[in-house]
C-alpha positions as CSV (number, residue, x, y, z in Angstrom):
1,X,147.8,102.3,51.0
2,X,145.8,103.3,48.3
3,X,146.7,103.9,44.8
4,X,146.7,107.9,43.8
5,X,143.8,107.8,41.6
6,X,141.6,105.6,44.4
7,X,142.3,108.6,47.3
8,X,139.5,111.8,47.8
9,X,140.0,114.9,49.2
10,X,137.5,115.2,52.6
11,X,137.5,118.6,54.3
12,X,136.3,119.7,57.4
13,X,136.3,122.9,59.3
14,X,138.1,122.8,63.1
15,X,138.5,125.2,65.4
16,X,142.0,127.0,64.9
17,X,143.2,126.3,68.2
18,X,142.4,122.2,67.7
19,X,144.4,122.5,64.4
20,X,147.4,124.0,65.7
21,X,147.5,121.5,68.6
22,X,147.0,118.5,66.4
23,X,149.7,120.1,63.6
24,X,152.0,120.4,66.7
25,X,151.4,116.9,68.5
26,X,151.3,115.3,64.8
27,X,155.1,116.5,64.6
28,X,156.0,115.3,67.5
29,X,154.5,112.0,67.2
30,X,156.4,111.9,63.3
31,X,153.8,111.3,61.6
32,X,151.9,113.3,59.2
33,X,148.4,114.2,59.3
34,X,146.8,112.8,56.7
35,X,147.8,109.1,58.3
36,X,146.4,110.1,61.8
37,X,143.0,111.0,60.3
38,X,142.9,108.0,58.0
39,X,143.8,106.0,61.3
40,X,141.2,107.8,63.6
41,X,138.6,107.0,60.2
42,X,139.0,103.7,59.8
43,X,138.9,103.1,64.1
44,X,135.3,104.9,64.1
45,X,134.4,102.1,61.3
46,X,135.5,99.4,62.9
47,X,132.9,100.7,65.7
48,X,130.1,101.3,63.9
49,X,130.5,99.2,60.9
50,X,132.7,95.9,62.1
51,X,132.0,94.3,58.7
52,X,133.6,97.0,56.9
53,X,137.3,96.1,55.2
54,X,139.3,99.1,54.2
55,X,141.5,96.9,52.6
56,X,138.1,95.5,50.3
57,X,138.8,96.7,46.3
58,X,135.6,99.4,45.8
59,X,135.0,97.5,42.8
60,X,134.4,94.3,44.5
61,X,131.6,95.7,46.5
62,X,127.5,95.5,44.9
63,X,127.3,99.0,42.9
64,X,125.2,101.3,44.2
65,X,121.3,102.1,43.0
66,X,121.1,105.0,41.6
67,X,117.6,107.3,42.8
């Protein structure tokens, strides 16, 4: 897991309905939200971008060019 400081906040606007049910099934399943959506995150990477490691330190990949 990543340390505090490395984690951002991503938000995203769902139907109410979908919340609730997810809030509810997340409860059932014990486990808390925020893991499920990391989990279901990191599955659509490994589909679209297989060479992708989660794991990989940010600071060992290139920087980024600025514009």
């Amino acid at each position: 897991m990543p340390r505090a400081k490395d984690v951002v906040y991503v938000r995203a606007r769902v139907p109410k309905n979908i919340h609730l049910r997810f809030k509810i099934e997340a409860l059932k399943a014990g486990k808390d939200m925020d893991k499920i959506i990391n989990e279901l995150i990191e599955k659509w990477l490994a589909e679209v971008a297989p060479d992708f490691d989660p794991e990989e330190d940010e600071r060992e990949q290139p920087a980024k060019q600025k514009r």
